[in-house]
N, C-alpha and C positions, 0 to 999 in steps of 0.2 A: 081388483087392482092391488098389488104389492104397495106396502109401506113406500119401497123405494122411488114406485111409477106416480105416487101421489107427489110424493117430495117433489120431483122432477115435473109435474103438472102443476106443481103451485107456482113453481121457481119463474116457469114462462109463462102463466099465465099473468103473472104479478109484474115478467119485462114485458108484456105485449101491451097489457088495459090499464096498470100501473096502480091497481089497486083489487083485491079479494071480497068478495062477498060469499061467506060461508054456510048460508045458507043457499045459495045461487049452486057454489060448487058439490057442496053436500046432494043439492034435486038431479046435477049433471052425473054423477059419479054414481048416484043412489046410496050411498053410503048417510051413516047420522051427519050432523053438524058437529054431535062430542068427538068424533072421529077428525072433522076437517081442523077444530078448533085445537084438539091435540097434537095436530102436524103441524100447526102456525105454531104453537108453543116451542116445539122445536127445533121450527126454525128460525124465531125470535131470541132464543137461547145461543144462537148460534151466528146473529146478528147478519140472518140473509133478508129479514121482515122487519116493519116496525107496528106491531097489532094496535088493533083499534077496537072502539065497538063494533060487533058485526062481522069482523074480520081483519084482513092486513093490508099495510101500504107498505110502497119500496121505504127501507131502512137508508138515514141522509149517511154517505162516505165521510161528511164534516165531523164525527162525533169520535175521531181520533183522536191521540194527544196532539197539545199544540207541535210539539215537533215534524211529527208526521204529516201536519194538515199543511205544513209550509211545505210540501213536495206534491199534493193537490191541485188543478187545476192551475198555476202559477200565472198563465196566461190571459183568462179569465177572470182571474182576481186585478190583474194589471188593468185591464178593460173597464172594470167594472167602477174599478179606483179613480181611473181618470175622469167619468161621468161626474162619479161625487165629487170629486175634489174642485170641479169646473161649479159646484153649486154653494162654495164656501166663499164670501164674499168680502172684498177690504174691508175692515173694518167690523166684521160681524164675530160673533161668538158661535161654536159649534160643538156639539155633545160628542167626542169619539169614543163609539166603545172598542172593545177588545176583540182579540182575533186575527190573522192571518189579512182577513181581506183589509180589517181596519189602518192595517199597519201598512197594506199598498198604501191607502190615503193618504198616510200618514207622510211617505214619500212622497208621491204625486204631487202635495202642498209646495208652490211656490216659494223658495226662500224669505225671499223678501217678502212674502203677503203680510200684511199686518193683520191679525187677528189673535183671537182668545180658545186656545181649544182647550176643554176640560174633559179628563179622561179621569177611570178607573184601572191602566193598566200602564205598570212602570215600562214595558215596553214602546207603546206607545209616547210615553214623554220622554223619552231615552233618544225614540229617531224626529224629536224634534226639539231637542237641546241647540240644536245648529242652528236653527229659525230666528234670527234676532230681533224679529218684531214679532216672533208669535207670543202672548202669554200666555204660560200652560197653568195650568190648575191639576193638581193630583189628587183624586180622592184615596180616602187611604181606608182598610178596612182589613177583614182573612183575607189571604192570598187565595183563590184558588188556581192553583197550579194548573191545573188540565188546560185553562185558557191564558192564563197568565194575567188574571183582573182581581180587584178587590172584589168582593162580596161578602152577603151577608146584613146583619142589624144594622153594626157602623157605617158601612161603604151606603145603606139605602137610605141613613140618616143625611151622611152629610148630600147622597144626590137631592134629598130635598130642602136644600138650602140654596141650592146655587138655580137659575137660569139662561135658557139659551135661546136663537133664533134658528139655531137648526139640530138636529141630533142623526147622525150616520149609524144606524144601527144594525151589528152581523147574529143572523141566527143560522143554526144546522138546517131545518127543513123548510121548504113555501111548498102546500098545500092546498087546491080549491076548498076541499074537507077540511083536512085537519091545524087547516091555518100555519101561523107563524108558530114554529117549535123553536126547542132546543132542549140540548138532555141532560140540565140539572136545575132543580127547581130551585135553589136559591143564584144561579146563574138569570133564569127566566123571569125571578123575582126583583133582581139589579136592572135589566134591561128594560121593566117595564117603569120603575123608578126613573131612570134616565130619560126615558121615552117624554115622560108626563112633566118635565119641564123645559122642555123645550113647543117653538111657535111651530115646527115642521119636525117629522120623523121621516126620513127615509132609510129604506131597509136595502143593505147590500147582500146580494145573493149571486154567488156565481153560480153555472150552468149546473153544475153539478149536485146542486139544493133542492134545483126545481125538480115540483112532481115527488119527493120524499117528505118522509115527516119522523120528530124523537119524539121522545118523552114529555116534555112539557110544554104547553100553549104557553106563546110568549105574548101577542097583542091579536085585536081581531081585526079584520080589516078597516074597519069604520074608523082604527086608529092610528092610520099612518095615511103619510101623504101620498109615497110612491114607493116604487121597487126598482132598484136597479139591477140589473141581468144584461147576459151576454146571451142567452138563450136566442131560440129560434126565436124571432116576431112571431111566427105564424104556426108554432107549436099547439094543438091542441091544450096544453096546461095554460099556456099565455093567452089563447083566447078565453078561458074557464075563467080564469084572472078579470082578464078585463069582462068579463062579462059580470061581475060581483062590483065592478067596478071599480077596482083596481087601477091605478095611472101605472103601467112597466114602460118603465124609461131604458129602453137596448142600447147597451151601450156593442158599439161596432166594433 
């Protein structure tokens, strides 16, 4: 089989079962594994993969710039918004992080609701300047641009200072394998700072997360409460989920 016919057998193999085992395709093909393991390089270079040990999983569409990712799933992220946003409660304190989906929530929030959201992203406190009973908390820290969030040493100093009763958290990839991602490690390193003080995490994921995986573990499941998605209920990845025991809260 030509270089070419392999590429093309990894490509649908990986939209069919939604994930590579290289030594599996290496025994089908007869070919070595350094052979199989060399095409996933390639195509991980080229961001159709996102490799693992063993082999590769679908690459998350989320790991664009922020600008891009706001022409993403738009619809799905509205969906998924309104789930959370219905879990923010008068009176309570909420962790928002950064991102496209974060920023439906950030809408979705009742004017009038009274509460306290604390974020690390100036956009985020920007579209709830208008809220006149929200009070916002700004962490401040490096910019990173790609998301539009603080991060880094200061941004995971001052998250461990403050506390919440719930934290809305967006990652690039949900995973039965390879868990909760995202594809910058000091990104992955904030999110899990935010995570740890707050009494509940739920994780927003639109359709287009599930079943892919980046770069870095963000939490493992044992540490969040739920996930909210628009996904199929009865998607093979959503029952993998709940079978880890996972709560997927479908937002309709």
């Amino acid at each position: 089989m030509l270089a070419a016919e392999r590429r093309e057998h990894l490509l649908d193999l990986l939209g069919r079962t939604g994930k590579i085992v290289a030594k599996d395709v290496a025994a089908e093909l007869g070919i070595s594994e350094d052979s199989v393991r060399r095409d996933l390089r390639d195509l991980a270079t080229e961001g159709l993969c996102q490799r693992v040990y063993g082999g590769a999983l679908p690459v998350s569409p989320a790991v664009v710039d922020y600008d891009a990712r706001r022409a993403v799933a738009p619809d799905g992220k509205r969906k998924v918004a309104a789930v959370a946003a219905a879990l923010v409660r008068p009176g309570s304190s909420v962790i928002l992080d950064g991102g496209t989906t974060a920023l439906a929530v950030a809408r979705a929030l009742p004017k009038n609701l009274a509460c306290t959201v604390i974020t690390h992203s100036p956009t985020i406190a920007t579209a709830l300047i208008d809220h006149p009973r929200a009070d916002l908390f700004l962490l401040g820290g490096r910019v990173f641009k790609h998301s539009a969030v603080t991060c880094g040493a200061a941004a995971v100093e001052a998250a461990q200072n403050i506390s919440a009763d719930l934290c809305l958290l967006g990652v690039t990839g949900v995973h039965p394998e390879a868990g909760l991602t995202t594809g910058d490690v000091e990104e992955a390193a904030m999110k899990r700072a935010l995570s740890a003080r707050a009494a509940d995490t739920y994780v927003l994921a639109s359709s287009e997360k599930i079943g892919t995986a980046s770069s870095y573990r963000v939490l493992p499941w044992a540490k969040i409460t739920g996930l909210i998605s628009d996904t199929d209920p009865h998607a093979p990845v959503v029952e993998r989920l709940r079978a880890l025991g996972v709560d997927v809260l479908i937002a309709a």
